[in-house]
C-alpha positions as CSV (number, residue, x, y, z in Angstrom):
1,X,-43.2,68.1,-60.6
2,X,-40.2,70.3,-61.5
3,X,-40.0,72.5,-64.5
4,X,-36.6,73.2,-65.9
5,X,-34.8,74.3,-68.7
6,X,-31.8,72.2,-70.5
7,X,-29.4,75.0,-70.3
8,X,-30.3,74.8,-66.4
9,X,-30.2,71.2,-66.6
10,X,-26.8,70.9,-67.8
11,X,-25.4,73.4,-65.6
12,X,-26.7,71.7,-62.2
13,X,-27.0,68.1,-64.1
14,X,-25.8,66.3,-60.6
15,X,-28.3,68.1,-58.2
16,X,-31.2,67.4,-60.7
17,X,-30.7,63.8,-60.9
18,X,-30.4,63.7,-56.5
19,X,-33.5,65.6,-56.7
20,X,-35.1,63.0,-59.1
21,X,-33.8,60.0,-56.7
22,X,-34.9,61.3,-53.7
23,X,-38.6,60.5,-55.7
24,X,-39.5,63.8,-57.8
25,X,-39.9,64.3,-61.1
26,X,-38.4,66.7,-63.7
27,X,-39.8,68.2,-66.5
28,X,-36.9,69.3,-68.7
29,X,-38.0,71.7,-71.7
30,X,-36.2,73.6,-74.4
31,X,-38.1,76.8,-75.8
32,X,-41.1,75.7,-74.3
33,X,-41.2,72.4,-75.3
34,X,-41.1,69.5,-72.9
35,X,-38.0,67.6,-74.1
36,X,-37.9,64.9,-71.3
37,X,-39.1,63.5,-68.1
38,X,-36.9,62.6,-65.1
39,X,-38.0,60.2,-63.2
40,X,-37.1,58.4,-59.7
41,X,-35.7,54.5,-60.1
42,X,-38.5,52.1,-59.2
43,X,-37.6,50.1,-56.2
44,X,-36.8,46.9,-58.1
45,X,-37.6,44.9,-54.9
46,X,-41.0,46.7,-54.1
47,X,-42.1,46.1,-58.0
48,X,-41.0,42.6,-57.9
49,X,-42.9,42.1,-54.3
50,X,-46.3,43.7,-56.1
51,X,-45.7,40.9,-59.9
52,X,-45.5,38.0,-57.2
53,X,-48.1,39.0,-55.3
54,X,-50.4,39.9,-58.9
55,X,-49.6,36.1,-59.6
56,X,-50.2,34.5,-56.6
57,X,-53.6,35.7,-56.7
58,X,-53.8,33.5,-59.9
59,X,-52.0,30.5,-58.7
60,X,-53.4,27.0,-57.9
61,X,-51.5,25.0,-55.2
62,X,-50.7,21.2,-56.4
63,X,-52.5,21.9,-60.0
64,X,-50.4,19.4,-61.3
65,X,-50.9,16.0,-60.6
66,X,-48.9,13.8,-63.8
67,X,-45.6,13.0,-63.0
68,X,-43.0,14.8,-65.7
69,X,-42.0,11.1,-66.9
70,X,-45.4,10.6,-68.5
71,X,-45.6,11.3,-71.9
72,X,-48.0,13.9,-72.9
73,X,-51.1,14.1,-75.8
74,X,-49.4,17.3,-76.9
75,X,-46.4,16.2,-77.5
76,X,-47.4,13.0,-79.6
């Protein structure tokens, strides 16, 4: 992870953020103090594959068997 300073980090604003999307991240600090922390985008695709896989663990094939028409005791 990258250390920088704002004043840097407004001057080179574009080739920080390319850094930070080819998958580092930036610490950006002002006197010191950490002010903020770049990092990468998360592969939406990737993160979705890993949720969908977290519930499929879970999930029961054919755990329903009344059909929608019937009426329901929590519903009454």
């Amino acid at each position: 992870m990258q250390t920088i300073n704002i004043s840097d980090f407004r001057a080179n604003l574009l080739k920080y953020l390319e850094i930070a999307n080819a998958g580092e991240q930036i610490s950006v600090t002002s006197n010191g103090k950490l002010l903020a922390t770049i990092t990468p985008p998360e592969n939406q695709r990737e993160l979705a594959r890993k949720q969908l896989k977290a519930i499929a663990s879970n999930a029961k094939i054919n755990d329903v068997t009344t059909p929608i028409e019937s009426e329901w005791d929590a519903l009454s």
